[in-house]
C-alpha atoms as a printed R data frame, in Angstrom:
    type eleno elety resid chain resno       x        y        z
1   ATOM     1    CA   UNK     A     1  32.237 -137.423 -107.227
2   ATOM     2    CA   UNK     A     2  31.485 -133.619 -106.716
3   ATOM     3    CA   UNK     A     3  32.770 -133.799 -103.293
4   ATOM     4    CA   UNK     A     4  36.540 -135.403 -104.708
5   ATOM     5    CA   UNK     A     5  36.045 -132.634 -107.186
6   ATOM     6    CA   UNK     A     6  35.991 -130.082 -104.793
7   ATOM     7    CA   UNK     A     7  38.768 -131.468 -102.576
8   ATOM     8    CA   UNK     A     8  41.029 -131.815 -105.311
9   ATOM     9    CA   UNK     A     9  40.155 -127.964 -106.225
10  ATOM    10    CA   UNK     A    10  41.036 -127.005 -102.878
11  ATOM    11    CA   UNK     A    11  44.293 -129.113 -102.955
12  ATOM    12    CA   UNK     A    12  45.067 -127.426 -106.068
13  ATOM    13    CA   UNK     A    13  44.845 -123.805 -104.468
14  ATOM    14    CA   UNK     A    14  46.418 -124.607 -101.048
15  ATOM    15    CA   UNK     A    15  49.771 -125.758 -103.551
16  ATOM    16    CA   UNK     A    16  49.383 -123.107 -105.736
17  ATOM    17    CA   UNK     A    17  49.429 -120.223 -102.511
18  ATOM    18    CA   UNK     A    18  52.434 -122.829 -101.073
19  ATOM    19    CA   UNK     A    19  54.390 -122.710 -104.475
20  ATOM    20    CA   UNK     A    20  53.948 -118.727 -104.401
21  ATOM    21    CA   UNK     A    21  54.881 -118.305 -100.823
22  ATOM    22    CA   UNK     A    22  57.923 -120.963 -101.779
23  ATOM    23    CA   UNK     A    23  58.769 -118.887 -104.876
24  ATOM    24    CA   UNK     A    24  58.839 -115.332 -102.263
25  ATOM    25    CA   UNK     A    25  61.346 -117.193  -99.936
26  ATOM    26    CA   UNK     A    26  63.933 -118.308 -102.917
27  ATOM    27    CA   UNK     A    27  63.416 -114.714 -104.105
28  ATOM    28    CA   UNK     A    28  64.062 -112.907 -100.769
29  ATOM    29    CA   UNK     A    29  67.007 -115.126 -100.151
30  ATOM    30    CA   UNK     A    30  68.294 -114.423 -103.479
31  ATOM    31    CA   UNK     A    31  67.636 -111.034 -103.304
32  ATOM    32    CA   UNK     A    32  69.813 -111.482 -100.269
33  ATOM    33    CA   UNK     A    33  72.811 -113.623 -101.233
34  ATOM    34    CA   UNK     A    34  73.018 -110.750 -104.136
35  ATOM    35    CA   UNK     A    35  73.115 -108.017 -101.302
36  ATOM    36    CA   UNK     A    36  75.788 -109.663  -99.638
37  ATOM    37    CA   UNK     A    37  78.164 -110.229 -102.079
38  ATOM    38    CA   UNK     A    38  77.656 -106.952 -103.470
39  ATOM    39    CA   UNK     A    39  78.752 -105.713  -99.794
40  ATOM    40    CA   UNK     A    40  81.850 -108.371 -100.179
41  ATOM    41    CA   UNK     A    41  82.967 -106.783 -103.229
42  ATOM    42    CA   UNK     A    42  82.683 -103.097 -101.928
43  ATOM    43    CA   UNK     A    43  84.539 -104.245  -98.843
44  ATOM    44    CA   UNK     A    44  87.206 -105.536 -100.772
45  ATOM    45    CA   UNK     A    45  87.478 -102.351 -102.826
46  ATOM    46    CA   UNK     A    46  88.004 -101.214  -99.591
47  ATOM    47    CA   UNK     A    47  90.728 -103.186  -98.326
48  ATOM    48    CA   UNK     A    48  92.870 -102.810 -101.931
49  ATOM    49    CA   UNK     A    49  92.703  -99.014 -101.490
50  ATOM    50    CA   UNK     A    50  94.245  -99.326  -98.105
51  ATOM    51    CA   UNK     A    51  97.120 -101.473  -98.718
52  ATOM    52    CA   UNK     A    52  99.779 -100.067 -100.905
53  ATOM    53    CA   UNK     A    53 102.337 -102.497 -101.903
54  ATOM    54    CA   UNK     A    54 105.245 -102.158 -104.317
55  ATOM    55    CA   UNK     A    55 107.872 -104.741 -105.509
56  ATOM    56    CA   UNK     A    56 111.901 -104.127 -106.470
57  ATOM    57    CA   UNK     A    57 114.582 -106.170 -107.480
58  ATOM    58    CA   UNK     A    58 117.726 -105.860 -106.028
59  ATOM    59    CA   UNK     A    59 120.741 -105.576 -108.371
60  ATOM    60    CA   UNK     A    60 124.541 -106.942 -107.397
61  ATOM    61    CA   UNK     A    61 127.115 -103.945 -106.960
62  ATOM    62    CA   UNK     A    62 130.770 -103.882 -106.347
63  ATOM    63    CA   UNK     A    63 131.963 -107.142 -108.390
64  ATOM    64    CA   UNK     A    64 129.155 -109.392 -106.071
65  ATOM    65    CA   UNK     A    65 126.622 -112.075 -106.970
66  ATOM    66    CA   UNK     A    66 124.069 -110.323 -104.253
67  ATOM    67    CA   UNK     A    67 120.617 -110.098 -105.709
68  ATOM    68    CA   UNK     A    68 116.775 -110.289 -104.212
69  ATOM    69    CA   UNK     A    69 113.543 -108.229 -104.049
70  ATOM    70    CA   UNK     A    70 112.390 -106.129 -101.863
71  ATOM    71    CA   UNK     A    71 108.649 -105.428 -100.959
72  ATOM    72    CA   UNK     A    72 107.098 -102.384  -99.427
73  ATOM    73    CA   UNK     A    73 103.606 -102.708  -98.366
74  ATOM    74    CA   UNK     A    74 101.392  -99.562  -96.340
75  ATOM    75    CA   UNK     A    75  98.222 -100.188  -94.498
76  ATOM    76    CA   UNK     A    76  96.880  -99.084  -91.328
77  ATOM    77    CA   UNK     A    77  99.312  -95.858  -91.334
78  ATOM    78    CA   UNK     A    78 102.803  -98.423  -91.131
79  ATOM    79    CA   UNK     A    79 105.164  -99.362  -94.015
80  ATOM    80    CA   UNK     A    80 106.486 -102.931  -93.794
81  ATOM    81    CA   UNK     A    81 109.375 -104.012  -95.895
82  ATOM    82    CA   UNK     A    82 110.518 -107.807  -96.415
83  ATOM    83    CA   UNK     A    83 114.200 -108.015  -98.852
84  ATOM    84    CA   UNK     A    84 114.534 -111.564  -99.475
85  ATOM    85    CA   UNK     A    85 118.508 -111.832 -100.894
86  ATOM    86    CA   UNK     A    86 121.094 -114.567 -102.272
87  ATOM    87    CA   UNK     A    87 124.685 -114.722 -102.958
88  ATOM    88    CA   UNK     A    88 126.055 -113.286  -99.845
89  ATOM    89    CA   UNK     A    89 128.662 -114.240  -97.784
90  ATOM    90    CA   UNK     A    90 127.547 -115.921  -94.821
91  ATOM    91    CA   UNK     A    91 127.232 -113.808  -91.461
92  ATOM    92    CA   UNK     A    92 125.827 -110.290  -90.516
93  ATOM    93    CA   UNK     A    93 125.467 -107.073  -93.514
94  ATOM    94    CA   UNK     A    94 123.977 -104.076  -93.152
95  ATOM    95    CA   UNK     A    95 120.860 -102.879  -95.164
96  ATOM    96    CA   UNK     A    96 119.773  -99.010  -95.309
97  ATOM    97    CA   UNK     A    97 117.580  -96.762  -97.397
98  ATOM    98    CA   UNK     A    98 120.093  -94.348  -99.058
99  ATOM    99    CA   UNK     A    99 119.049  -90.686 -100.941
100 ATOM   100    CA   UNK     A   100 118.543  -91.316 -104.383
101 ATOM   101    CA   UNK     A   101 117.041  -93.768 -106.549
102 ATOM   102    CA   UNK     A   102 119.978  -94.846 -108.770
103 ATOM   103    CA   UNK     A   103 122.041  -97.239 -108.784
104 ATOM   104    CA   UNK     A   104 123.587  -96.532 -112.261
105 ATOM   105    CA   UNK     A   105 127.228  -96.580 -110.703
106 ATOM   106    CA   UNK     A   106 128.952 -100.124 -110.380
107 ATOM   107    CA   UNK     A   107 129.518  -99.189 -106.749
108 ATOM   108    CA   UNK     A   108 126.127  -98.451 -105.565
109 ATOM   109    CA   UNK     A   109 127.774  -94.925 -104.421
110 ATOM   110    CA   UNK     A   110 125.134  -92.803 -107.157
111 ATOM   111    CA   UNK     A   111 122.342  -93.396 -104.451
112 ATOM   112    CA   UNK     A   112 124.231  -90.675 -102.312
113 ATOM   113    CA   UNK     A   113 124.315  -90.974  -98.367
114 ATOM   114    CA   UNK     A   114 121.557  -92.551  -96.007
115 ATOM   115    CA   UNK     A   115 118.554  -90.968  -96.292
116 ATOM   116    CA   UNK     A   116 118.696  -88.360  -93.317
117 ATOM   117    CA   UNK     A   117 115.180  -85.728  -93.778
118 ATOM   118    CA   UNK     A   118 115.703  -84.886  -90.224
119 ATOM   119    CA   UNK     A   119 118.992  -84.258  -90.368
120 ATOM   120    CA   UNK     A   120 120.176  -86.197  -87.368
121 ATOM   121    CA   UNK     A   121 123.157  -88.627  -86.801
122 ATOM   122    CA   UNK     A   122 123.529  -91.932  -87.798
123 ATOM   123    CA   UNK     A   123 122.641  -94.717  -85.469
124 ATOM   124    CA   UNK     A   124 120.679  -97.548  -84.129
125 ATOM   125    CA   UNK     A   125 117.087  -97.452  -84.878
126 ATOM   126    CA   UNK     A   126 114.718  -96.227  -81.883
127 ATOM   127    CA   UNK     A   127 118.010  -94.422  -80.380
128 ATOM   128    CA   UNK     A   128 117.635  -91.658  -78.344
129 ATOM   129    CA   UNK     A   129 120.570  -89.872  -79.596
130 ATOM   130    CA   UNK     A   130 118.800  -90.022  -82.927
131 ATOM   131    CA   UNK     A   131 118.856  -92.015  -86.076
132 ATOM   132    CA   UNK     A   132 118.686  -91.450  -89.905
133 ATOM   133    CA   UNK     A   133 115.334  -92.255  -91.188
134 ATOM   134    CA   UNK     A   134 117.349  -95.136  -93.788
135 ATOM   135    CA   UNK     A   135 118.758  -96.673  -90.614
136 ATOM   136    CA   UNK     A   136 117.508 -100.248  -90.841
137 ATOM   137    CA   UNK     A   137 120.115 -102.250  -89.046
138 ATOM   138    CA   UNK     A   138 121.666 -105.359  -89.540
139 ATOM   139    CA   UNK     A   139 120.578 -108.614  -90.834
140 ATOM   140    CA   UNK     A   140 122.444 -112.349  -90.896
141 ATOM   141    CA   UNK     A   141 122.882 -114.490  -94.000
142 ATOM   142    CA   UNK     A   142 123.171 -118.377  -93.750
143 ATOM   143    CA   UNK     A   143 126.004 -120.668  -94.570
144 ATOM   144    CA   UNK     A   144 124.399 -120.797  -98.315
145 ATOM   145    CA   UNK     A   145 124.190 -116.473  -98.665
146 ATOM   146    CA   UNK     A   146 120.441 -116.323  -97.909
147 ATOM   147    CA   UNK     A   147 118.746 -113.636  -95.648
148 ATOM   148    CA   UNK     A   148 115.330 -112.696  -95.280
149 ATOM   149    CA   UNK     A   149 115.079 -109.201  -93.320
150 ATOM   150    CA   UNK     A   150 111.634 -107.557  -92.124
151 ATOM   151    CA   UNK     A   151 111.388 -104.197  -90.852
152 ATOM   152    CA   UNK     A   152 108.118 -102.035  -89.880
153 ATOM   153    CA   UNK     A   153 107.285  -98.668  -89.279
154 ATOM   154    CA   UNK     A   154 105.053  -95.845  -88.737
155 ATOM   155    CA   UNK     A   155 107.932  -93.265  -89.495
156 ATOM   156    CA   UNK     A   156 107.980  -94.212  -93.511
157 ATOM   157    CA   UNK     A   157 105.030  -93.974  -95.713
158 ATOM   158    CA   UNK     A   158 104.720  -94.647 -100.058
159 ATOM   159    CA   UNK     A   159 103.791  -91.890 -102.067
160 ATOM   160    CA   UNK     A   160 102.643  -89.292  -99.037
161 ATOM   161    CA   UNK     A   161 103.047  -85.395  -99.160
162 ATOM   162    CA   UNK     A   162 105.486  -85.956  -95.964
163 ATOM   163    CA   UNK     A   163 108.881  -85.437  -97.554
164 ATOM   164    CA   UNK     A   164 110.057  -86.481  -94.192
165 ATOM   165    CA   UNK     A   165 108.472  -89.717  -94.518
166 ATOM   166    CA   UNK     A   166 108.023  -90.621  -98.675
167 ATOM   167    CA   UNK     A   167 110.574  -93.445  -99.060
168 ATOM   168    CA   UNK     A   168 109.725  -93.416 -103.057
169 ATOM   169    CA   UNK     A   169 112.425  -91.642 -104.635
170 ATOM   170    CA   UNK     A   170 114.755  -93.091 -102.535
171 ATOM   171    CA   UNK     A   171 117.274  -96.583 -102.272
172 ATOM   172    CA   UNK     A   172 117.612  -99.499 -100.769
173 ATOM   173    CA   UNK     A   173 121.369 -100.455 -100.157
174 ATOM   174    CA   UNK     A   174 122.963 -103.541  -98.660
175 ATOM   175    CA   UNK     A   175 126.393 -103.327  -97.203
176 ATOM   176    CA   UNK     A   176 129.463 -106.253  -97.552
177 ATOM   177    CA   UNK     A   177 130.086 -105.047  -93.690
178 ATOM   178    CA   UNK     A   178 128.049 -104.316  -90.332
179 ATOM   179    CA   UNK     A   179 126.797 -101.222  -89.363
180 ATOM   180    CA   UNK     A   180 128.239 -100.573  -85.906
181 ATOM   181    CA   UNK     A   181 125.567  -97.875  -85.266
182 ATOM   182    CA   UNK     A   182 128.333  -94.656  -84.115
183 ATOM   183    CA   UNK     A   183 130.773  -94.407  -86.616
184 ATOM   184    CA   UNK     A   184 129.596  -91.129  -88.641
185 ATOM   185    CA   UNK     A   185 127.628  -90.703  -90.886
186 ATOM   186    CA   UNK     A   186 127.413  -94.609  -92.093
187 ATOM   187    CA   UNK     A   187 128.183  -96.875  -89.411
188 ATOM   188    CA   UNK     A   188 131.680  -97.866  -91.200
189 ATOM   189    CA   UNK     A   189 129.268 -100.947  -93.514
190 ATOM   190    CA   UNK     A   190 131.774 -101.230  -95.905
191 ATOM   191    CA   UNK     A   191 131.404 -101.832  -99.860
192 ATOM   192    CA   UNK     A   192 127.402 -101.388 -101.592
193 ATOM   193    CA   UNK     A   193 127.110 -105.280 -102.491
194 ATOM   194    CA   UNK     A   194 122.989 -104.982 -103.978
195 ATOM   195    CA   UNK     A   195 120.865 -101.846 -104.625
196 ATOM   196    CA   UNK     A   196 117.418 -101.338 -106.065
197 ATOM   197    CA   UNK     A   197 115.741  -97.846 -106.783
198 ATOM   198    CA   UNK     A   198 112.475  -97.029 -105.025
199 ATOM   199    CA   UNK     A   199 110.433  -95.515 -107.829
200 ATOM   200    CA   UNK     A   200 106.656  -95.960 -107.579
């Protein structure tokens, strides 16, 4: 009877260090999981305070029905903008960032000329004979007035000291025409259709 005594002591002990040594592993793994997602949340902190991203809506100009957003977003030193638009007539338009954010005039014309920092002449982005810095191009609308129009570059940045480069402060115009990329100073577009101001 002494000896089951005994036995059943020991048993008792050996579970007792095997609960403890249990009890260390769920701790350290806790301990870890914690550590982890700590690191998650820092690295997503991270990531917010890299990407930049602002949102417009375009408004109709010029008696039209063409309306959309416009998002800007900055990371890894290039702006990328995406103007998702309705109510235009099917077929190609020009889109441009002009000077000034407003587009208080029923024409669109109160956001001034393309915006030109460098003073060069107009023309086709990437052109050797220069470009403005509002230069998009062209885009092409469906049979039911919808265009989606994506753009990306290192040469624009949101909010920056480079007054060469700050698009805020600035407009986003799209044209009833086609910019034929030499006609000076506005590639001959035609009519401000939609405009949206560019205030951060």
């Amino acid at each position: 009877m002494k000896k089951i005594r005994l036995v059943a002591i020991g048993l008792l002990i050996i579970g007792s260090y095997n609960c403890k040594d249990v009890k260390k592993e769920a701790d350290k793994a806790t301990d870890a999981m914690e550590e982890a997602a700590s690191d998650m949340e820092e690295a997503a902190k991270e990531i917010a305070q890299e990407v930049n991203t602002i949102k417009f809506m375009m408004e109709p100009k010029s008696d039209s029905n063409v309306k959309g957003t416009v998002i800007f977003t900055e990371a890894d030193g290039k702006v990328s903008m995406t103007a998702m638009l309705s109510g235009l007539s099917a077929g190609e338009h020009a889109i441009h960032i002009h000077d000034k954010a407003d587009c208080s005039s029923a024409d669109g014309k109160s956001t001034g000329g393309h915006w030109n920092p460098t003073s060069t002449p107009h023309g086709k982005w990437g052109a050797a004979e220069g470009y403005h810095k509002g230069d998009i191009g062209n885009f092409t609308a469906d049979e039911a007035g919808l265009a989606t129009k994506e753009f990306t570059t290192d040469e624009w940045c949101i909010g920056c000291d480079d007054d060469t480069k700050n698009i805020v402060g600035k407009a986003v115009i799209v044209h009833q025409g086609v910019d034929d990329f030499t006609s000076q100073p506005s590639g001959a577009a035609g009519a401000r259709v939609s405009c949206t101001g560019i205030i951060q």
